[in-house]
N, C-alpha and C positions, 0 to 999 in steps of 0.2 A: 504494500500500500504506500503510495506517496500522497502527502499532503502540504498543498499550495500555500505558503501565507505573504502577502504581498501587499505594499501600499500604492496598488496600481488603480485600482477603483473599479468599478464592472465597465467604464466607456472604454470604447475604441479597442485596437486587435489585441494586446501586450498577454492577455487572460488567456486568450484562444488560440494566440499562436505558441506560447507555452503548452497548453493542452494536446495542439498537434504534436508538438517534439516529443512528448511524451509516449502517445498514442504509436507513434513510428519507432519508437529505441524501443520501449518497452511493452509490447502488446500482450493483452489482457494484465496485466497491472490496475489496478484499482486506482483512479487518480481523484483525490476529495480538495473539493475549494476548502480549505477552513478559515480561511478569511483573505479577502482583499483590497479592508480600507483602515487597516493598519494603520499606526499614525505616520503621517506621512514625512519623509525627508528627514523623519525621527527614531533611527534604531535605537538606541539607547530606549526613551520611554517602549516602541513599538518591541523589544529586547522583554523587556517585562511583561507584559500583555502575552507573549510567544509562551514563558515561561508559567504560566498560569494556567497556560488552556492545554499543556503535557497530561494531565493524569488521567483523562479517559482513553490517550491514545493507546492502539497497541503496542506492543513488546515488538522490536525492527520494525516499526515504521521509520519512511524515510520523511523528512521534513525538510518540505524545501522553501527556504524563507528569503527573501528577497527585500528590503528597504534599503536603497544604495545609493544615495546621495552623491557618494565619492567615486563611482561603476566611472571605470578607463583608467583611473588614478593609479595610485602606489599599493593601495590596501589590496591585500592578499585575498584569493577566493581559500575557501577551510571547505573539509570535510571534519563532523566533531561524529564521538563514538558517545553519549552521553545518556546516562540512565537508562542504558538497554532501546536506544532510538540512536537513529544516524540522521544528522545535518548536515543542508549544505547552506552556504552562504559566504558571504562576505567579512570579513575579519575590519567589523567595524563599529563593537560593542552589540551588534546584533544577538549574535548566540551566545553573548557573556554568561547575562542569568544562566540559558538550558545548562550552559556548564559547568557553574558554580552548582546547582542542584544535583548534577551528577557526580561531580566529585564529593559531594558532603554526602548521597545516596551511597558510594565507594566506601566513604570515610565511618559510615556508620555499616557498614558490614564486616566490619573490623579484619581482613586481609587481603595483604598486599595486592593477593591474586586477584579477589571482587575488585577491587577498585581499577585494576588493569581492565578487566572486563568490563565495567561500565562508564570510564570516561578515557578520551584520547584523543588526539589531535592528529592532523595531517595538511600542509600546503599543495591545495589541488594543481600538478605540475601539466596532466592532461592537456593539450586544445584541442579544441575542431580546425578541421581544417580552413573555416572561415569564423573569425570573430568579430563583430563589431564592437565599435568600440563603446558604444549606450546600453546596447540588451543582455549583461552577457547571463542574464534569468535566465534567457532562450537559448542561446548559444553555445554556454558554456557550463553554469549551474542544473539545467534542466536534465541534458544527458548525462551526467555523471550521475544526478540521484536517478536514473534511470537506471545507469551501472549498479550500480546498489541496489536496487528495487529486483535485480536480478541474480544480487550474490556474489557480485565483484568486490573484491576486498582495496583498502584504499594499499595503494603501494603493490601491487601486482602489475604483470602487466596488460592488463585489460583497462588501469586506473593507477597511472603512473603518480603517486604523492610521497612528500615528505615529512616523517614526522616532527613533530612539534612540540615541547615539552611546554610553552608557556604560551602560544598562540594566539591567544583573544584579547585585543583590547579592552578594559574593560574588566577585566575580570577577576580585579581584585577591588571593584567596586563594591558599594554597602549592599547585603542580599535583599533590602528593600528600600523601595524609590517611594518616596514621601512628597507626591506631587499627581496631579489630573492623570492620566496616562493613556483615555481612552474617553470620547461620548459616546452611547449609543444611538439607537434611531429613536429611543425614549425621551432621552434628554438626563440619561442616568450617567453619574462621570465615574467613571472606576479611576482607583487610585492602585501608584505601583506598592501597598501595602499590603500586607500581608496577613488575612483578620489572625493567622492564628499567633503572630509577632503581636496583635494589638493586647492590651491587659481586657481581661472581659468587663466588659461595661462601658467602657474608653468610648468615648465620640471624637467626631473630629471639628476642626477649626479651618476655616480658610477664609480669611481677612476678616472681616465684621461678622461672619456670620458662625454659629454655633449648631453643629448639627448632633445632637441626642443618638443613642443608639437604639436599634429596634431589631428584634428580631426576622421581620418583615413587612411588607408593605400594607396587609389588613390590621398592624399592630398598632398604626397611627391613623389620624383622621384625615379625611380628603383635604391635600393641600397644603400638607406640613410634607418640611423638607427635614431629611434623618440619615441616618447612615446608617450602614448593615453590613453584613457579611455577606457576599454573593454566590453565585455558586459555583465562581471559580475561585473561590477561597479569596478572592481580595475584599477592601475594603472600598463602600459604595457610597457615593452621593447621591440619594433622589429625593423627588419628590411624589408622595402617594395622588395617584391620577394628575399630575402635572408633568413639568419639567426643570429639571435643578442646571441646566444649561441658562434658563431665562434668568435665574439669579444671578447677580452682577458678581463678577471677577470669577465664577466657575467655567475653566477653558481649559484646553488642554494646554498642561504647562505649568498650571496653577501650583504653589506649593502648598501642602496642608498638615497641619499638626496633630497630634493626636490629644486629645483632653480629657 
């Protein structure tokens, strides 16, 4: 199974010409949008969000994450080996979190060997024989977790890479990002928190306003803004039958505190 996360948005080809490259390297492969409006020209926050929405996936799924700001430049394309899932992407704080969780998953399996088995690095050395230099989602990202998606190992030569002992920027960044990270089409802003890092009962703060905790959305009255625990374990801004985006200074970017 590959799954798509990209902050490319559903217009125009970037979706479907990915899907073709796919469909042609790797047929019958199961290929899942899991999301495509990621925060944009933002991996670090969009890094977070990626790392949130891991626990339903399966065990080798391959994740192929795309936010590339910096795509022609100097940053390195990675293959990561990370909590029993493989990424591909850009070495540009993007896959920081997946891999910070897979080495502390390692770390709490308490030997050397697990944690070789569940995080690892590699600089994808592969090209196609045509690269551009704007897409390389498509051109160069996309068939490699294709490679994968078939059982190619990184550093064979089917998928010529090199390892990495410290490869991701980013990656000794705090395990949680204490700011907006994400709206939805609700108007609900996830934050890169972590409910189960928060103290139980903790609300959060972001500039003049004060949001209470709740267990869920029927726990408060229509049109109080609160904050929760979501169901991708972060911590939420909404508003019950509103939208906590119409409140002033909630955007992505926003920094917020816990209280």
């Amino acid at each position: 199974m590959i799954l798509l996360y990209t902050d490319f948005g559903a217009r125009g080809p970037y979706v479907g010409q990915m899907h073709a490259v796919l469909a042609a390297a790797a047929p019958g492969v199961a290929v899942i949008d899991l999301m495509h409006d990621a925060p944009a020209f933002a991996p670090v926050p969009a890094g977070y969000l990626l790392a949130a929405l891991l626990d339903p996936l399966p065990a080798e799924a391959v994740i192929l994450a795309v936010v590339d700001p910096g795509v022609g430049s100097a940053r390195l394309p990675l293959v990561l080996r990370a909590g029993g899932r493989w990424f591909v992407g850009p070495d540009n704080g993007l896959l920081a979190p997946s891999w910070q969780r897979g080495v502390a998953e390692g770390h709490a399996e308490g030997r050397a060997e697990a944690r070789a088995e569940t995080h690892a690095a590699w600089r994808i050395d592969w090209r196609p024989p045509a690269l551009s230099a704007s897409f390389h989602g498509r051109d160069l990202f996309a068939p490699v977790a294709a490679m994968l998606a078939q059982g190619a190992q990184p550093g064979s030569a089917a998928l010529p890479a090199t390892p990495m002992p410290r490869p991701i920027i980013g990656a000794d960044g705090p395990p949680d990002l204490a700011e907006i990270i994400y709206i939805d089409a609700y108007g609900n802003a996830l934050t890169g928190l972590r409910a189960a890092a928060v103290p139980a009962g903790a609300g959060l703060a972001l500039g003049p306003h004060r949001f209470a905790r709740a267990r869920t959305f029927s726990a408060v009255a229509p049109g109080t803004a609160f904050a929760y625990e979501n169901a991708h374990g972060l911590m939420e801004i909404a508003v019950n039958q509103g939208r906590a985006d119409a409140l002033d200074g909630v955007a992505i970017g926003a920094r917020v505190a816990v209280i």
